[in-house]
C-alpha atoms as one frame of an Amber mdcrd trajectory, in Angstrom:
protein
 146.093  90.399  99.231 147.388  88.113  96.490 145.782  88.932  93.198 147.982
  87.191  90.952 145.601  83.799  90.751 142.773  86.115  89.234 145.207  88.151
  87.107 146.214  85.183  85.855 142.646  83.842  84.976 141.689  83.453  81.177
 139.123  86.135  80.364 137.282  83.416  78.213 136.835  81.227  81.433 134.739
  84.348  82.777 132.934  85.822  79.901 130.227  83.015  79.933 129.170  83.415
  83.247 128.893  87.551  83.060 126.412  86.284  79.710 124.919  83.768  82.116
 124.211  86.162  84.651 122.606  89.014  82.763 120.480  86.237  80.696 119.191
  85.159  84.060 117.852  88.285  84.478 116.362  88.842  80.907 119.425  91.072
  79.901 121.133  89.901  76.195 124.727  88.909  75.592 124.547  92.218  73.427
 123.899  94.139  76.645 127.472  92.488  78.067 129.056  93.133  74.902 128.365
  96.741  74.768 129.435  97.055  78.338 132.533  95.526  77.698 133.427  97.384
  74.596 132.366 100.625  76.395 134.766  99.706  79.097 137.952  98.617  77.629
 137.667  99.972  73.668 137.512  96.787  72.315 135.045  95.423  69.778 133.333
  92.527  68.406 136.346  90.973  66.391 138.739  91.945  68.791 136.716  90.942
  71.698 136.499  87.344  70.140 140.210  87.388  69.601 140.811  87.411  72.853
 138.129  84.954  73.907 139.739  82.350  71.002 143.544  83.103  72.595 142.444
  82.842  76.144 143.807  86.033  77.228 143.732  86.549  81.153 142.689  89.218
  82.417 145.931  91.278  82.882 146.665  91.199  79.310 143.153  91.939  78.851
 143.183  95.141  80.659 146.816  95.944  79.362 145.838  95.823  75.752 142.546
  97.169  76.066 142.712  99.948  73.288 141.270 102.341  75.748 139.965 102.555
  79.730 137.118 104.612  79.037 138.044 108.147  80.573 134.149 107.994  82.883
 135.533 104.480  84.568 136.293 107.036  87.601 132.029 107.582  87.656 131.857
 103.859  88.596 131.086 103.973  92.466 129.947 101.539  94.966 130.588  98.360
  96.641 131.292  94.896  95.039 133.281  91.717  96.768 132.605  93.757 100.138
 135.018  96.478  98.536 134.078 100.177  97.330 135.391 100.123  93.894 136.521
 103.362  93.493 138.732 102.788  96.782 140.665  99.583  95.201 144.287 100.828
  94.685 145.797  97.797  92.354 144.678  99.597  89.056 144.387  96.215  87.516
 142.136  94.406  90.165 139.936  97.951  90.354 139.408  97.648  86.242 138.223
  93.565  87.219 135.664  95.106  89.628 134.813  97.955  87.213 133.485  95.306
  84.702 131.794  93.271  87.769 130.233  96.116  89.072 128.686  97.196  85.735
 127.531  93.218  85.126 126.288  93.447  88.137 124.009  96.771  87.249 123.267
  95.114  83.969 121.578  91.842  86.307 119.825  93.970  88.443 118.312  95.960
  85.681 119.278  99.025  85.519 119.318 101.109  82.247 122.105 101.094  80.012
 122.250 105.035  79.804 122.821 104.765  83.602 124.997 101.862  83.470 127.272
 103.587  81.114 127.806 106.654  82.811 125.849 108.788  80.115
């Protein structure tokens, strides 16, 4: 499987639509935020750095300040693959952050969401 198209994507191209999705579904931009930052380490100013520069995604990931240690709590199917069974470490952190949008839009908690 060829990943290098989405690697290659610009993070800000993609951040609207995880805000879109979760607003359809009466969740905040907040709520993304916080699942982002809890995710990767970043926060709001760096977060908008990166957003402004157009990082893709595998710079995102790579200069995250840090992968949460719980990421390896994040289970279940997304794309029609089980996340925790993805072995390009860089496409599994992509699904990581779909599959917790995807909790977020389907309303689960945010204690649950973030592996408290």
């Amino acid at each position: 499987m060829n990943n290098t198209r989405v690697f290659k994507m610009s993070f800000a191209s993609v951040y609207p639509h995880y805000i879109q999705k979760a607003e359809k579904k009466a969740r905040s931009k907040q709520e993304v935020d916080e699942i982002i930052f809890w995710l990767t380490g970043y926060n709001e100013k760096s977060l908008q750095e990166l957003l402004d520069n157009k990082t893709d995604f595998e710079t995102f990931f790579a200069q995250a300040p840090q992968i949460n240690p719980n990421t390896s709590k994040i289970t279940g199917v997304i794309c029609g693959y089980r996340v925790e069974e993805i072995e390009d470490k860089l496409m599994q952190q992509i699904r990581y952050l779909d599959k917790l949008i995807d909790e977020l839009a389907k309303g689960k908690a945010m204690e649950k969401i973030l592996r408290k």
